[in-house]
N, C-alpha and C positions, 0 to 999 in steps of 0.2 A: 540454122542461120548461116548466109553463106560470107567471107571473107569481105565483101565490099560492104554490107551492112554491121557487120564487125564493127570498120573504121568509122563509117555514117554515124555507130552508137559513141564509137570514142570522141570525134569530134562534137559530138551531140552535148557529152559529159564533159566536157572541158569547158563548151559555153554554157551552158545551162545556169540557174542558179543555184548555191548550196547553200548550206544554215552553218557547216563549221570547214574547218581546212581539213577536219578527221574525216568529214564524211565523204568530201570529194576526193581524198586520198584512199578509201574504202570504195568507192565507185571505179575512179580508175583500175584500180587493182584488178580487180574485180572482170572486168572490161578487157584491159591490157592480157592477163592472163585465158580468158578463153581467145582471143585474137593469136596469143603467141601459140597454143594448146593447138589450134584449128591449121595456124600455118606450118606448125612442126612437121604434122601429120601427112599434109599434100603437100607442101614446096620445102621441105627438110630445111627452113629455116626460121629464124624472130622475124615476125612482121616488124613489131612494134618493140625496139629495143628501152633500157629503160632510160637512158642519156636524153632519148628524142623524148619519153614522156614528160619528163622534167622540163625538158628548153619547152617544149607547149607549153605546160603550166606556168614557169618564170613568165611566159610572155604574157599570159593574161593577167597576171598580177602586177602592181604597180613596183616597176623597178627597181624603185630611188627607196624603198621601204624596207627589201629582200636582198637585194644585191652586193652590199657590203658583205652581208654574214653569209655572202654563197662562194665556196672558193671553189675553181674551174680547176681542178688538179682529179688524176684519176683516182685517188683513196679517197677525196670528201667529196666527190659527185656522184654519191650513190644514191639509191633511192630513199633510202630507211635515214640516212643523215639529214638528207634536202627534207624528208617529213617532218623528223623533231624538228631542223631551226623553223619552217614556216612553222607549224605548229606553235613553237614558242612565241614566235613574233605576233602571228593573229589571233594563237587560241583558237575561241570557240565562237569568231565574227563570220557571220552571214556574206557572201559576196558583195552584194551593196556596199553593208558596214566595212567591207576592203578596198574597193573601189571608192569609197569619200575619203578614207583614211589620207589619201596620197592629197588631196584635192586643198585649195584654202582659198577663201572666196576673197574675191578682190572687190572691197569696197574703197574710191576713194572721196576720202573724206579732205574738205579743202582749209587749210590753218597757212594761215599768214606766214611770212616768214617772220619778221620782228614780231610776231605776236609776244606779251608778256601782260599780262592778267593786272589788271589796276591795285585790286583790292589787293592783293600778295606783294607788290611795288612798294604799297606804301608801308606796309608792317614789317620789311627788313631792309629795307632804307632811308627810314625816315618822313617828316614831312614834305611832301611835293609842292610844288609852285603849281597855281592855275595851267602853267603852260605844259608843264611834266618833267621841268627839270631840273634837277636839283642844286642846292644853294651849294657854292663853295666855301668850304671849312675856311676860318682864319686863323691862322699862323699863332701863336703865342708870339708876342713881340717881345717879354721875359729872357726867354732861351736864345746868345749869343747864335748858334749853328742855326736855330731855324729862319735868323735874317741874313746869313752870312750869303755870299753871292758864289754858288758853285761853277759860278765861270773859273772866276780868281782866288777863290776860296779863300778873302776876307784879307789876303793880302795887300791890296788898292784901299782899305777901308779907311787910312789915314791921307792919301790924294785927294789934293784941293779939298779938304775938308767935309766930304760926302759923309763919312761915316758908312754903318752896315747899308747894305743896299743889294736889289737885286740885281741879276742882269742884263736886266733891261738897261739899268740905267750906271753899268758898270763903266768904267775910262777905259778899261782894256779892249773892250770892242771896236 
């Protein structure tokens, strides 16, 4: 098998489908090595280095998945480390099951903005009006501070003889 069909088979194995990340790391191998074996021999050099086999791979795989735990430095860009983390990340998933991993379907579903559910309305607020809204609490009229008028804060309360009051209907305004 001559050098151009080599590459035909590698790119062949990079799209292709696989059943694990093992297996297609055993194909490339596999591949990449009679490739570098065959170009040693006639052009004394690596066809197929192992840096370019990687950046293939990364690109067929979903980036935003891999990419964090890939550090581009020349100690962790090796082949055998790039294996374990994909390895660990997708295990023993079929290309498909890698390719929907990244994927999340966009269904949009249409909710109100002021939506708020009646039935739940009324069990932690109390009883509702026909109209939907709710009674105002009254004051204890007892408690000195709950009629005092926090304009004047109950200092006017002896002027012209009003007594407590609010302020609405304070002098000082």
């Amino acid at each position: 098998m001559g050098m151009v069909e080599l590459i035909m088979e590698f790119e062949k194995t990079i799209t292709e489908d696989f059943k694990s990340v093992a297996e297609l790391f055993q194909k490339l191998r596999n591949v990449s090595n009679r490739l570098n074996r065959q170009g040693q021999e006639t052009l004394r050099v690596h066809l197929l280095p192992s840096q370019l086999m990687i950046g293939k791979l990364l690109a067929m795989l979903p980036g935003h998945l891999c990419g964090p735990s890939v550090t581009f430095s020349q100690e962790e860009f090796t082949l055998e480390k790039i294996e374990t983390k994909l390895k660990s990340i997708f295990s023993n998933k079929s290309k498909a099951e890698v390719q929907v991993t990244g994927k999340t379907t966009q269904r949009s579903i249409e909710i109100p903005v002021n939506y708020a559910a009646r039935g739940m309305a009324g069990a932690k607020k109390g009883p509702m009006k026909k109209s939907g809204k709710r009674k105002t609490m009254m004051l204890s009229t007892d408690v000195e501070q709950a009629n005092a008028c926090f304009y004047c804060k109950g200092v006017h309360n002896d002027k012209n003889g009003i007594g407590h009051h609010f302020k609405k209907d304070c002098p000082m305004r």
